[in-house]
C-alpha positions in Angstrom: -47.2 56.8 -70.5 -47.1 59.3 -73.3 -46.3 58.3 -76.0 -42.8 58.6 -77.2 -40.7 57.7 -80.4 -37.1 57.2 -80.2 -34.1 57.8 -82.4 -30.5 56.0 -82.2 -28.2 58.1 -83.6 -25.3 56.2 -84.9 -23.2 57.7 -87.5 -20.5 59.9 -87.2 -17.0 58.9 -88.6 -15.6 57.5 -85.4 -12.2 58.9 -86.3 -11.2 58.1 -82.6 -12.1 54.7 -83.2 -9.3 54.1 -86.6 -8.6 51.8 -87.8 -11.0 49.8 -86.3 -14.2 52.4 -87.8 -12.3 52.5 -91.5 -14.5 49.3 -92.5 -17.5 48.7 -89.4 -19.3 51.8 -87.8 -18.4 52.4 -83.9 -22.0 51.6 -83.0 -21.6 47.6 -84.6 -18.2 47.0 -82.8 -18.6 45.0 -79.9 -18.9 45.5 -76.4 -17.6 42.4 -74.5 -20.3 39.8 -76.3 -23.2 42.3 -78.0 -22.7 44.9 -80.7 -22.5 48.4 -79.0 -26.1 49.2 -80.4 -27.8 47.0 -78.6 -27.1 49.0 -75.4 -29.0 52.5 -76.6 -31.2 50.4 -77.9 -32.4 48.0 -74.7 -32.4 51.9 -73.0 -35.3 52.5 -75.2 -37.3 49.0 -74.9 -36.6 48.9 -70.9 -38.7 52.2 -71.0 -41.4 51.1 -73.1 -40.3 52.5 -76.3 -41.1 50.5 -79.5 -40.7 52.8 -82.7 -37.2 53.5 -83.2 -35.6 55.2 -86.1 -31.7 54.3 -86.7 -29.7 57.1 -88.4 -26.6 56.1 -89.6 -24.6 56.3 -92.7 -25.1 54.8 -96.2 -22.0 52.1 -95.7 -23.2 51.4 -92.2 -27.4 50.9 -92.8 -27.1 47.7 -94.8 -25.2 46.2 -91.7 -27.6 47.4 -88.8 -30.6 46.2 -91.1 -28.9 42.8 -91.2 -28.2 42.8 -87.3 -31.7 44.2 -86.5 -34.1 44.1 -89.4 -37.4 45.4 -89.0 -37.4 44.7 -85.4 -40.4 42.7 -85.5 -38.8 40.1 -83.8 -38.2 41.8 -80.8 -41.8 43.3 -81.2 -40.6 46.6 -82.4 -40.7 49.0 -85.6 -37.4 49.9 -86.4 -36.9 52.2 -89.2 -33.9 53.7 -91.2 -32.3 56.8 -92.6 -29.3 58.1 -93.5 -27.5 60.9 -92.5 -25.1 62.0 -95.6 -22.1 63.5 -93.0 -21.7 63.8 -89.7 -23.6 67.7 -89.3 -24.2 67.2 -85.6 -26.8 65.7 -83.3 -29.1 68.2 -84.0 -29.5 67.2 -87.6 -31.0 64.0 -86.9 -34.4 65.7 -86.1 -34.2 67.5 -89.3 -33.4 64.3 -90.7 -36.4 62.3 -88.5 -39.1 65.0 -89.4 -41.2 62.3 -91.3 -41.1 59.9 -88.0 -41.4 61.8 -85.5 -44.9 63.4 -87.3 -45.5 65.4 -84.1 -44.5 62.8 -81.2 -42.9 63.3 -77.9 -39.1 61.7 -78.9 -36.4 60.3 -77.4 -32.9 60.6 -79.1 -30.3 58.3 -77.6 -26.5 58.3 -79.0 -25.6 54.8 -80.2 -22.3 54.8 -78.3 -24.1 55.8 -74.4 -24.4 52.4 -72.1 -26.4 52.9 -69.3 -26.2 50.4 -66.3 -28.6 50.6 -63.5 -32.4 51.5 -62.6 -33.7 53.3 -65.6 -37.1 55.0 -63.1 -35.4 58.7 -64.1 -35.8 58.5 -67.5 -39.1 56.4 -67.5 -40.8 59.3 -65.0 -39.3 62.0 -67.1 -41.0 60.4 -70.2 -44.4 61.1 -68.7 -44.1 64.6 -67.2 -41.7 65.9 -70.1 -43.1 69.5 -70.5 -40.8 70.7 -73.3 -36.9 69.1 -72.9 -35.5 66.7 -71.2 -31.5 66.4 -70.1 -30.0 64.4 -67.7 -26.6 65.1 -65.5 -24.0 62.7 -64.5 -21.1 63.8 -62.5 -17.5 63.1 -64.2 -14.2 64.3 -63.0 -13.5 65.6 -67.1 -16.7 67.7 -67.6 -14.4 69.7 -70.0 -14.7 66.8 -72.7 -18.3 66.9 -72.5 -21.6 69.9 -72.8 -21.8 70.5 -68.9 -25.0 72.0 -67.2 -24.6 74.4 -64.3 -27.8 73.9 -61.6 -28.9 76.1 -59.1 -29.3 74.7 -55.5 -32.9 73.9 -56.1 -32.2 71.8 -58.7 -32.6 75.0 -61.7 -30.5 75.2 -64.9 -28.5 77.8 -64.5 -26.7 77.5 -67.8 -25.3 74.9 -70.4 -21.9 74.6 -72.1 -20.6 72.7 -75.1 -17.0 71.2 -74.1 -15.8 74.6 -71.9 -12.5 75.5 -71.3 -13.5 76.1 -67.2 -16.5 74.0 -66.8 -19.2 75.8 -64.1 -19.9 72.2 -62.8 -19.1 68.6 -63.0 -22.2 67.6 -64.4 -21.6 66.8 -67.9 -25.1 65.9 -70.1 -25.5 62.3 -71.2 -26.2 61.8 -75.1 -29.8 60.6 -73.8 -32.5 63.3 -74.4 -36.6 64.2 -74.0 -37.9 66.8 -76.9 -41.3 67.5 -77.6 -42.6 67.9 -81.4 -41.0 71.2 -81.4 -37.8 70.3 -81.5 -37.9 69.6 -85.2 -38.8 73.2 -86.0 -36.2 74.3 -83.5 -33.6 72.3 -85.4 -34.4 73.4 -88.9 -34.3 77.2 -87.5 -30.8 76.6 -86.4 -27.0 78.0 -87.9 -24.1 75.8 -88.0 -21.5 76.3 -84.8 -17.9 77.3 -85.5 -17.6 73.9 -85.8 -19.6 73.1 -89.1 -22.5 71.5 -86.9 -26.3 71.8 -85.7 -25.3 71.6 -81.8 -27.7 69.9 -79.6 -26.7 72.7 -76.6 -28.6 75.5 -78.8 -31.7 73.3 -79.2 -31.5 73.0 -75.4 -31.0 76.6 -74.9 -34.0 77.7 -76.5 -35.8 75.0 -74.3 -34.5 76.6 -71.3 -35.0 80.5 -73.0 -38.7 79.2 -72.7 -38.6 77.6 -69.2 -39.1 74.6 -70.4 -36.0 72.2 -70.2 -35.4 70.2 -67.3 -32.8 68.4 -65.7 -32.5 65.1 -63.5 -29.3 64.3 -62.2 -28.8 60.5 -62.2 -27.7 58.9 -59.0 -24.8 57.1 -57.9 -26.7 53.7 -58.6 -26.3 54.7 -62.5 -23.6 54.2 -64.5 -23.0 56.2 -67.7 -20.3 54.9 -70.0 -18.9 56.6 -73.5 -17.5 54.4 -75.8 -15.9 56.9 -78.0 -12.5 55.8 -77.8 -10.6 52.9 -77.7 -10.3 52.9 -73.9 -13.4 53.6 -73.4 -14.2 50.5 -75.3 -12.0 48.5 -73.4 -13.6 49.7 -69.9 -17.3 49.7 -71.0 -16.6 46.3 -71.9 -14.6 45.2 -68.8 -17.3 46.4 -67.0 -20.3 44.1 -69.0 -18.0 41.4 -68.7 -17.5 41.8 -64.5 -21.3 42.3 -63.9 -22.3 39.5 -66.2 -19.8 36.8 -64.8 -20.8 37.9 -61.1 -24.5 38.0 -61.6 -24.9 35.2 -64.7 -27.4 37.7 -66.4 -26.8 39.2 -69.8 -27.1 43.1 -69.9 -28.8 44.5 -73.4 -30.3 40.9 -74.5 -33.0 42.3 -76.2 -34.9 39.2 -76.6 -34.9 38.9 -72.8 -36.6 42.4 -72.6 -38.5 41.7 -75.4 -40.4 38.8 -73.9 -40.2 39.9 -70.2 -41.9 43.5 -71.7 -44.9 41.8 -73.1 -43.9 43.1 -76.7 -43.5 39.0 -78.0 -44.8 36.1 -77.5 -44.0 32.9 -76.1 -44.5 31.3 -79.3 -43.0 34.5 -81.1 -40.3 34.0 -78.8 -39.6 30.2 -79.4 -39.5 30.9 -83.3 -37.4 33.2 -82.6 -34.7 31.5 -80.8 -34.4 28.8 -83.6 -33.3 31.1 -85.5 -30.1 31.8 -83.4 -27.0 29.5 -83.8 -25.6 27.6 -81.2 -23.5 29.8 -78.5 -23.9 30.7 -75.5 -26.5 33.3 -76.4 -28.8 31.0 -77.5 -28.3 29.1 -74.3 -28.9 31.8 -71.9 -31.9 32.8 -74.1 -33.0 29.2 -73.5 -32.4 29.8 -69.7 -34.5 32.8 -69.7 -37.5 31.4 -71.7 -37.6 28.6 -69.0 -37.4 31.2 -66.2 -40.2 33.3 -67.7 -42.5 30.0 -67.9 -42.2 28.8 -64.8 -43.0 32.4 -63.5 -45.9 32.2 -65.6 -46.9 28.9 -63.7 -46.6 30.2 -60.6 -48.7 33.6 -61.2 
């Protein structure tokens, strides 16, 4: 695999989110039983990803730092920064420059769950040749920056939030940059809107031939949490598959042992660390799983 860094992007003033966001960042409020991060985040670690950078906002840092630390735990390196206002998605390469140091990276928005077989975004971290988007078809792709393909599967073109959307693809706040995206993002002007916009990184991707598109399949599900609806559903939806299935989505000490990146031992030190609730317990569950697995290989 080549390798790849990856940024959460979790700042913003989540004014959709007030009260709630006045004192605790969108990306710490929780989704059914987890803190919303930890969803972008087990993204990242599913696909083999283990330096992170996490940009939020001054008030919000201390928090995440507490929740997540260095990330050695988990068998990562998770790094910091601050990003002084919310100037767009763009700005968080600008901001990165220092950690990406002329990696492949991944930028994930810290309020994007995604649910399901992650094999499209793992294969399009090895044969990135430039950029990386990914559709998902939505009945609102007004709300969202929409990508028009051609039959064979071509961009076409790409919209932020248009009035008459070309398509119903809208494009998921998960991307694929190469090192020159950073250069691309310091060259660009501010939109109408005050903002670096992620669309006219993407267009000078495709002005090159060299952004692509997957379109994730109908086994994937894509959920915003932007709103307080949103919320609800996204964690509705944790809650239904968890119950039905009795395993956790977004543990990241699960994925953390089951990936190779900890331990055993790392592992068990780990868990005493954890209070007693029913995290711990199913953590408990899964360490015995793994062993006996490990017996029987």
């Amino acid at each position: 695999m080549i390798s790849t860094k990856g940024i959460i992007l979790a700042g913003g003033s989540g004014t959709r989110l007030y009260p709630a966001s006045l004192i605790l960042s969108k990306q710490l409020q929780l989704v059914y039983d987890k803190p919303m991060i930890y969803y972008p985040l087990s993204t990242l670690m599913l696909s083999g990803i283990r330096e992170i950078l996490i940009i939020s906002t001054e008030r919000d840092i201390p928090f995440f730092q507490k929740l997540l630390g260095d990330g050695s735990h988990l068998g990562l390196s998770i790094q910091y920064a601050i990003q002084e206002k919310p100037h767009g998605i763009a700005e968080a390469f600008i901001i990165g420059e220092s950690f990406i140091k002329g990696n492949q990276v991944s930028l994930i928005l810290g309020d994007n769950i995604l649910y399901g077989k992650l094999d499209f975004f793992r294969n399009s971290l090895n044969d990135n040749l430039g950029a990386s988007i990914f559709g998902y078809e939505v009945n609102n792709p007004e709300e969202f920056g929409v990508v028009e393909l051609s039959k064979d599967g071509k961009i076409l073109s790409i919209e932020e939030k248009p009035l008459i959307a070309k398509s119903n693809l809208a494009i998921t706040g998960l991307y694929i940059f190469d090192h020159n995206v950073v250069m691309y993002a310091k060259a660009l002007k501010p939109s109408k809107r005050g903002e670096l916009e992620i669309t006219d990184i993407q267009r000078i991707y495709l002005e090159e031939n060299k952004l692509s598109c997957r379109v994730m399949g109908r086994g994937i599900a894509w959920l915003d949490t932007g709103t307080p609806e949103n919320l609800l559903e996204a964690g509705m939806f944790i809650h239904s598959i968890e119950k039905r299935q009795g395993r956790k989505i977004a543990c990241l000490e699960e994925i953390a042992l089951f990936n190779g990146f900890v331990s055993i031992q790392d592992y068990e030190e780990n868990l005493k660390k954890i209070p007693e609730c029913n995290y711990k317990k199913y953590c408990k569950m899964v360490l015995k799983e793994f062993k006996e697995l490990k017996e029987l290989a």
